[in-house]
Residue frames relative to the residue before (quaternion, step in Angstrom):
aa qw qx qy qz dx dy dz
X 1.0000 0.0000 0.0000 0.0000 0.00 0.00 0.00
X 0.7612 0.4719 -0.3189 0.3101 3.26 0.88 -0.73
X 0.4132 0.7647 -0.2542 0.4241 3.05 1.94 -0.82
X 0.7260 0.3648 -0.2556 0.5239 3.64 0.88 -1.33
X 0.4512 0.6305 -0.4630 0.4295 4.15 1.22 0.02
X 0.5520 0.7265 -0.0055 0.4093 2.49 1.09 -0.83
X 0.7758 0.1466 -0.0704 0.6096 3.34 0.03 -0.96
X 0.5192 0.4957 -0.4601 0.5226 3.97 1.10 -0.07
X 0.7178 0.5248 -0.2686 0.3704 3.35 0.28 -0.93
X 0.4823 0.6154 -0.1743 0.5985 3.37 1.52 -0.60
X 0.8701 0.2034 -0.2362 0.3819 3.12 0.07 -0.87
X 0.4259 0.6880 -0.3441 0.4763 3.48 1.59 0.10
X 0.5379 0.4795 -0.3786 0.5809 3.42 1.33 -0.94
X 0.6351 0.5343 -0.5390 0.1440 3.67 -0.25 -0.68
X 0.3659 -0.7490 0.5330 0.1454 3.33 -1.00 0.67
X 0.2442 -0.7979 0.5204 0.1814 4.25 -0.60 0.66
X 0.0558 -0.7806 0.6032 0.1537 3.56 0.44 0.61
X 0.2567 -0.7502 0.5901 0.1524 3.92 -0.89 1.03
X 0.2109 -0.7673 0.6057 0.0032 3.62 -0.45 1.84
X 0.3494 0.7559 -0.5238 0.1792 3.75 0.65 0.15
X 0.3690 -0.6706 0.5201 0.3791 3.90 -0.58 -0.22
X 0.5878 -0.5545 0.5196 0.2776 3.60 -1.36 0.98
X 0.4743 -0.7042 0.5249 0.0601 3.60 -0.58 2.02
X 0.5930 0.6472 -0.4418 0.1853 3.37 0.57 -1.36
X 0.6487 0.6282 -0.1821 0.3891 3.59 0.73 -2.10
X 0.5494 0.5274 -0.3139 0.5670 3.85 1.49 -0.73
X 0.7543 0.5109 -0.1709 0.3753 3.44 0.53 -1.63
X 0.6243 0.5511 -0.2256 0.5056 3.73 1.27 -0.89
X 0.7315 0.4988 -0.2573 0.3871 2.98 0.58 -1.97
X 0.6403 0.6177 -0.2470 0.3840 3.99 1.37 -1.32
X 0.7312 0.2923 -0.1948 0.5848 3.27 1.39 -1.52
X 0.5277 0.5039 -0.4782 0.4887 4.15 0.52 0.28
X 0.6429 0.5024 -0.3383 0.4688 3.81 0.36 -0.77
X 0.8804 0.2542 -0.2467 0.3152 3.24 0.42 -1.22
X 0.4603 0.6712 -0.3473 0.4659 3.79 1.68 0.28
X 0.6549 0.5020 -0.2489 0.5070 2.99 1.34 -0.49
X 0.7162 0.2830 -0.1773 0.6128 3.39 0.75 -0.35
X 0.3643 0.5741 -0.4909 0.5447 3.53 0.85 1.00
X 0.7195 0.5089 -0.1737 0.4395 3.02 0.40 -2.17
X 0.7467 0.3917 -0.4002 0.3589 3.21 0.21 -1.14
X 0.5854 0.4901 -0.4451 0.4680 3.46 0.96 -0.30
X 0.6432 0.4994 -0.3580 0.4569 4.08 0.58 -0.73
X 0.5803 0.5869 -0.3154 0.4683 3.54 1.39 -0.42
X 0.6189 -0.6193 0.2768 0.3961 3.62 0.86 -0.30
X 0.4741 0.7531 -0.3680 0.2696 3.16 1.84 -0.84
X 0.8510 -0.0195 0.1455 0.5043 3.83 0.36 -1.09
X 0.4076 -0.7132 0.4763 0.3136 3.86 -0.66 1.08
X 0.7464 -0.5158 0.3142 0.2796 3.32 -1.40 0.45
X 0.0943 0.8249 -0.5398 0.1386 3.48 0.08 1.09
X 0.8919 -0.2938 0.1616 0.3036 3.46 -2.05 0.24
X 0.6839 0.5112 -0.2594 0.4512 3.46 1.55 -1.48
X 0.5870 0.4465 -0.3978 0.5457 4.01 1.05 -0.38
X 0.6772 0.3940 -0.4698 0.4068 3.77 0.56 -0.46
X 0.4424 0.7229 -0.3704 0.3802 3.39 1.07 -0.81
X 0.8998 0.0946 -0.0475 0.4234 2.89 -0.23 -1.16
X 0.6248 0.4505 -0.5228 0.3651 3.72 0.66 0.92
X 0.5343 0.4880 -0.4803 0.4957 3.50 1.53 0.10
X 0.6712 0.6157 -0.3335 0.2433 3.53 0.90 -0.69
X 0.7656 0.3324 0.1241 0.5367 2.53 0.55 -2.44
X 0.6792 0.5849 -0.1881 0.4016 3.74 0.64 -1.12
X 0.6272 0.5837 -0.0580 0.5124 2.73 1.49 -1.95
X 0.8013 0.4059 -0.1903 0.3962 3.65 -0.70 -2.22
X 0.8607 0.3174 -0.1769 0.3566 3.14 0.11 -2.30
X 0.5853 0.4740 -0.4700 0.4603 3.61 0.77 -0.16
X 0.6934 0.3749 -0.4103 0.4586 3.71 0.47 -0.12
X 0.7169 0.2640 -0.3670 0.5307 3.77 0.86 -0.14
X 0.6190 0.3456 -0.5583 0.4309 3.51 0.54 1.23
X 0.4247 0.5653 -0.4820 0.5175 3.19 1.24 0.64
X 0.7599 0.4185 -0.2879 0.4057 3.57 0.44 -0.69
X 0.4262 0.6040 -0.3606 0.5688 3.52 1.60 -0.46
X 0.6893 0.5682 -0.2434 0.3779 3.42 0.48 -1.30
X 0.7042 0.4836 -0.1218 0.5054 3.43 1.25 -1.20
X 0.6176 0.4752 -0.2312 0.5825 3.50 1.77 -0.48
X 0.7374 0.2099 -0.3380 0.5458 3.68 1.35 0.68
X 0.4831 -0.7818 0.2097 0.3338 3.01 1.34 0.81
X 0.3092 0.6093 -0.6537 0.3253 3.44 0.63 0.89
X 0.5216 -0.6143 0.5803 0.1178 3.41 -1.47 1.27
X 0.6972 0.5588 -0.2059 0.3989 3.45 0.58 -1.47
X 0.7457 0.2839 -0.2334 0.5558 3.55 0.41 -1.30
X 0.1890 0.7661 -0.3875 0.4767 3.61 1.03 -0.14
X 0.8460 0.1633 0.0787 0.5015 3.02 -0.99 -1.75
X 0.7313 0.4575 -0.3638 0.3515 3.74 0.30 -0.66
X 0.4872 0.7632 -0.0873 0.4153 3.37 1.26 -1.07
X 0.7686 0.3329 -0.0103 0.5461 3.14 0.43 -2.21
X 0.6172 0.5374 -0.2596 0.5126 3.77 0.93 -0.96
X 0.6734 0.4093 -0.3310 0.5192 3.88 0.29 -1.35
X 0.7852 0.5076 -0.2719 0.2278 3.57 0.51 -0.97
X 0.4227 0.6826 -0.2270 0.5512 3.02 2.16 -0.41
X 0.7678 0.4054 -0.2588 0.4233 3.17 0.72 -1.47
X 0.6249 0.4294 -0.4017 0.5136 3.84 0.70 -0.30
X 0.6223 0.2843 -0.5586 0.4690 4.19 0.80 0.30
X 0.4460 0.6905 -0.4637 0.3305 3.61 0.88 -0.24
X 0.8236 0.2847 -0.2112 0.4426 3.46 0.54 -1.68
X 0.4966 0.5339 -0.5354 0.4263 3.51 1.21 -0.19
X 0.7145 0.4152 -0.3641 0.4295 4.03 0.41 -0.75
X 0.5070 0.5801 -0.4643 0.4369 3.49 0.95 -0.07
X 0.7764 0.4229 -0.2098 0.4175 3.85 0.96 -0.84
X 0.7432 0.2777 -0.2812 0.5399 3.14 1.25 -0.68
X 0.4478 0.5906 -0.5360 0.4043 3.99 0.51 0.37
X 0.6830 0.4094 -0.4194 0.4359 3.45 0.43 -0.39
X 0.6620 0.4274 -0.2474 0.5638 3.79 0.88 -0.66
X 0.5181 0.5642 -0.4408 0.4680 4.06 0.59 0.31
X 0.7048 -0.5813 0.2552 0.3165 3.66 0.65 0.43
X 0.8180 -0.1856 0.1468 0.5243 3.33 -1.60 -0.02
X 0.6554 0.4514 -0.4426 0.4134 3.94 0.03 -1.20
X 0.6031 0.6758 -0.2817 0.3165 3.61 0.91 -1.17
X 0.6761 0.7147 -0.1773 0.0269 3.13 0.49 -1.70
X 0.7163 0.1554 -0.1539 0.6627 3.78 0.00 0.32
X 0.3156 0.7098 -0.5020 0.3802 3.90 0.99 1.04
X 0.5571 0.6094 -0.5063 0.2489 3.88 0.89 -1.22
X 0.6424 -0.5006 0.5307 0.2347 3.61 -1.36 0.36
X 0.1653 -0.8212 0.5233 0.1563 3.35 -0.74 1.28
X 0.7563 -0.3499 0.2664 0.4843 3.09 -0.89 -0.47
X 0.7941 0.4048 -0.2322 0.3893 3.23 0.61 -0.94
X 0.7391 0.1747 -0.2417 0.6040 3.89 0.81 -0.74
X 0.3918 0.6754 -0.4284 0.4547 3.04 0.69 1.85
X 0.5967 0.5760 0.0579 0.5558 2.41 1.90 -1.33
X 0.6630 0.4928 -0.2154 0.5208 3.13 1.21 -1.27
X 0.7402 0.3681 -0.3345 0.4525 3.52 0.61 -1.48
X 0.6423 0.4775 -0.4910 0.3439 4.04 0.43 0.18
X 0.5197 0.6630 -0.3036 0.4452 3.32 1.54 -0.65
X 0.6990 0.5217 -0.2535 0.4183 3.33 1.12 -0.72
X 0.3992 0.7692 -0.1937 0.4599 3.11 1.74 -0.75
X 0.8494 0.3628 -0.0763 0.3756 2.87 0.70 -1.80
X 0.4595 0.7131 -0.2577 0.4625 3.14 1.77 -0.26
X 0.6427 0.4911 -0.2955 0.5083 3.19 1.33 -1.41
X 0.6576 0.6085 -0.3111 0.3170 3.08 0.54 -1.96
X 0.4075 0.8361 -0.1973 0.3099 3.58 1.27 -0.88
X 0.8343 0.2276 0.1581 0.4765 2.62 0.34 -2.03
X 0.4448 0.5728 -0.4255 0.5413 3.44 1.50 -0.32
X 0.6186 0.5956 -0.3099 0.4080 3.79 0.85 -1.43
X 0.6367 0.4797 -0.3649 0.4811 3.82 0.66 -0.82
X 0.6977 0.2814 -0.4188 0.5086 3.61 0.88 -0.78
X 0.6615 0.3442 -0.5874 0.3144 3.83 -0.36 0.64
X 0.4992 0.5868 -0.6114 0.1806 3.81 0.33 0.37
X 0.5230 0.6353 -0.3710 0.4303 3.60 1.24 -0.04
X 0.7329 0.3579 -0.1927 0.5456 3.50 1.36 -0.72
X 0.8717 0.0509 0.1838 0.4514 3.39 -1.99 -0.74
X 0.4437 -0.7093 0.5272 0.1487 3.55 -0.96 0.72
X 0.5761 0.6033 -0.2106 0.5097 3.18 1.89 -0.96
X 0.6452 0.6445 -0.2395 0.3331 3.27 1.13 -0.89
X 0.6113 0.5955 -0.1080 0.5099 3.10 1.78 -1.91
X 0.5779 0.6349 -0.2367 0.4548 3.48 1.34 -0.65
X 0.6836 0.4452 -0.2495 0.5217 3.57 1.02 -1.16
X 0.7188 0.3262 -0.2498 0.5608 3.79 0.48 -1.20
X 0.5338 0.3901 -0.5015 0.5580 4.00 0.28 0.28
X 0.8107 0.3818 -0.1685 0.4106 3.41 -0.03 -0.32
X 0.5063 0.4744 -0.3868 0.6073 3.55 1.84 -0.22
X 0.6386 0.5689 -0.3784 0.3540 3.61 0.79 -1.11
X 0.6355 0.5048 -0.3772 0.4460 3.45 0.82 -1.38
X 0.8605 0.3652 -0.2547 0.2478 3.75 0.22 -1.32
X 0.6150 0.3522 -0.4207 0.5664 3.33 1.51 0.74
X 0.5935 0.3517 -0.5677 0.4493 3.24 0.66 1.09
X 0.6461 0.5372 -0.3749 0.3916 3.24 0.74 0.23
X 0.4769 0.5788 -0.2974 0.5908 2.99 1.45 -1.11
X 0.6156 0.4631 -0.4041 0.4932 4.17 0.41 -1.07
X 0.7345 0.5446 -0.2280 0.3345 3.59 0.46 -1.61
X 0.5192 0.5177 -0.2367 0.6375 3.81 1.74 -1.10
X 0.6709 0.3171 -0.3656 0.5618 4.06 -0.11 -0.84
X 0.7726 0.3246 -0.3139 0.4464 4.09 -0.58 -0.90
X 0.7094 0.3008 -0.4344 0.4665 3.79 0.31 0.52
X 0.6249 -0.5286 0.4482 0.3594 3.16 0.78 1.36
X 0.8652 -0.0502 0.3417 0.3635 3.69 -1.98 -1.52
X 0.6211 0.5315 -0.3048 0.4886 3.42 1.17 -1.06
X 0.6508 0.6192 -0.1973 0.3926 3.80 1.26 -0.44
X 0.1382 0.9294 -0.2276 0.2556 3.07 1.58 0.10
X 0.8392 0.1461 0.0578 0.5206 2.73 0.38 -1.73
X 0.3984 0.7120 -0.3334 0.4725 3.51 1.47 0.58
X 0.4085 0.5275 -0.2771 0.6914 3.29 1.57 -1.48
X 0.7770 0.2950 -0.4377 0.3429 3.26 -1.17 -0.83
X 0.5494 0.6946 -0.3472 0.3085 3.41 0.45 -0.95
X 0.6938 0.4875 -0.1366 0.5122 2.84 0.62 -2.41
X 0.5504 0.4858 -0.4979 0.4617 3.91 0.65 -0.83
X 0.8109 0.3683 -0.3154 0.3275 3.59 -0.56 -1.25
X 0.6118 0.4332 -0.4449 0.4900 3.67 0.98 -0.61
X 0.6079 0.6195 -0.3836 0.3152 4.12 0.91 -1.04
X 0.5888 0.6420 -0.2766 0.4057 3.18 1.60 -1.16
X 0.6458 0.5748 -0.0855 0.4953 3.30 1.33 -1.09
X 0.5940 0.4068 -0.2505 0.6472 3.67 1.02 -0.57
X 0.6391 0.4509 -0.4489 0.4320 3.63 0.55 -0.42
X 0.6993 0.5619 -0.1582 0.4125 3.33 0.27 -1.39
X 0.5583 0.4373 -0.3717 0.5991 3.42 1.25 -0.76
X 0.6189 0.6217 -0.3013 0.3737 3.85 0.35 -0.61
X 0.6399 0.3364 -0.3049 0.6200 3.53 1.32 -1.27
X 0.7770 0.3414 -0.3716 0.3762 3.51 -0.13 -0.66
X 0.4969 0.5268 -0.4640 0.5101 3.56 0.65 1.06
X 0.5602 0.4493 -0.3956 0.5725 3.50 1.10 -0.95
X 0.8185 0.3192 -0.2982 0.3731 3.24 -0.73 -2.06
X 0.5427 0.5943 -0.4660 0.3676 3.98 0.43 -0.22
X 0.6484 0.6742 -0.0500 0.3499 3.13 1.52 -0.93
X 0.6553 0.3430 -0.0445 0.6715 2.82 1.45 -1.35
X 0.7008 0.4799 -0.2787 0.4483 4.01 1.18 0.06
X 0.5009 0.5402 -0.3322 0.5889 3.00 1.98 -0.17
X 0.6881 0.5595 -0.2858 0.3630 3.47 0.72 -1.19
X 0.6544 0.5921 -0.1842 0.4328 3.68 1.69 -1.75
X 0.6708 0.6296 -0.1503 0.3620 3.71 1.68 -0.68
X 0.1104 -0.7748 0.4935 0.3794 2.40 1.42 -1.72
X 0.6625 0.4149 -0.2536 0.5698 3.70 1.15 -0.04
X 0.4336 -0.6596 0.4471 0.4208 3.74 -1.41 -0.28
X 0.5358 -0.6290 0.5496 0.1234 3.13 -0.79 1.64
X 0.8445 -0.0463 0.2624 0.4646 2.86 -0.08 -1.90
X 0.5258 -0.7133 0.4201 0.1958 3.43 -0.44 1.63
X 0.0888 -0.8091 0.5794 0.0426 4.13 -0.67 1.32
């Protein structure tokens, strides 16, 4: 009997050391790539086409939702929810563009202006609150969701003024362009800190 005290007690000591790799640098690198090539399209540079849908159902889309679930398999809540949610939202807006163009069942479906408006506003609401949870972390981090928040309230503020919003969009492009990019250089900083073993690159 005492033997098996023993060997319980033992096995209580064991420790699980979690070798997995750090999701985040996937989850950034997916949602920073594909904002940027959005934007540059909301900038004026190039009309919405196959390679921006592409890669928010894929890349924007998939891999940000399976680094969310990775994220949830090391119990971080935050990247979790932030991850699993952003990654939704890029298959969302991709079905927002291509439902209207799927046929008859489809038809009179395209996004107006207004609950167009609304569903980025909500975004921004999240995006918001996602932003309060990074003042505890990475300055770099606080940078991306402060800047995500602004460009879907603008972006909300550019769709709900109809034509007169114009020149908002563009805006929102050059600042989106900027929120991306802020996003990669968090990952790959990440992954160059991690490849060193030292700080590379200051977050």
């Amino acid at each position: 009997m005492s033997q098996n005290i023993k060997d319980v007690m033992s096995i209580r000591d064991i420790k699980i050391t979690d070798l997995s790799a750090n999701p985040a640098p996937l989850g950034l690198t997916a949602f920073g790539m594909t904002t940027v090539l959005l934007n540059i399209h909301n900038a004026g540079f190039y009309p919405m086409n196959a390679m921006i849908l592409s890669m928010g159902f894929f890349y924007g889309g998939l891999a940000q939702v399976i680094a969310g679930i990775e994220e949830w398999k090391k119990g971080n809540t935050f990247g979790a929810t932030a991850f699993t949610s952003f990654g939704f939202f890029w298959l969302s807006l991709v079905g927002i563009v291509l439902l209207p163009k799927a046929g008859d069942n489809f038809t009179g479906l395209a996004a107006a202006s207004f609950p167009f408006a609304a569903y980025l506003f909500m975004w921004g609401v999240f995006t918001t609150f996602m932003f309060i949870g990074t003042l505890k972390g990475s300055r770099a981090l606080s940078v991306v969701f402060l800047t995500l928040a602004i460009l879907f309230f603008l972006l909300a503020a550019g769709n709900y003024l109809g034509d007169a919003g114009a020149g908002i969009l563009k805006i929102a492009g050059y600042e989106g362009i900027f929120t991306g990019l802020s996003a990669m250089y968090t990952a790959l900083g990440q992954v160059l800190n991690e490849a060193y073993g030292k700080k590379m690159v200051p977050l």
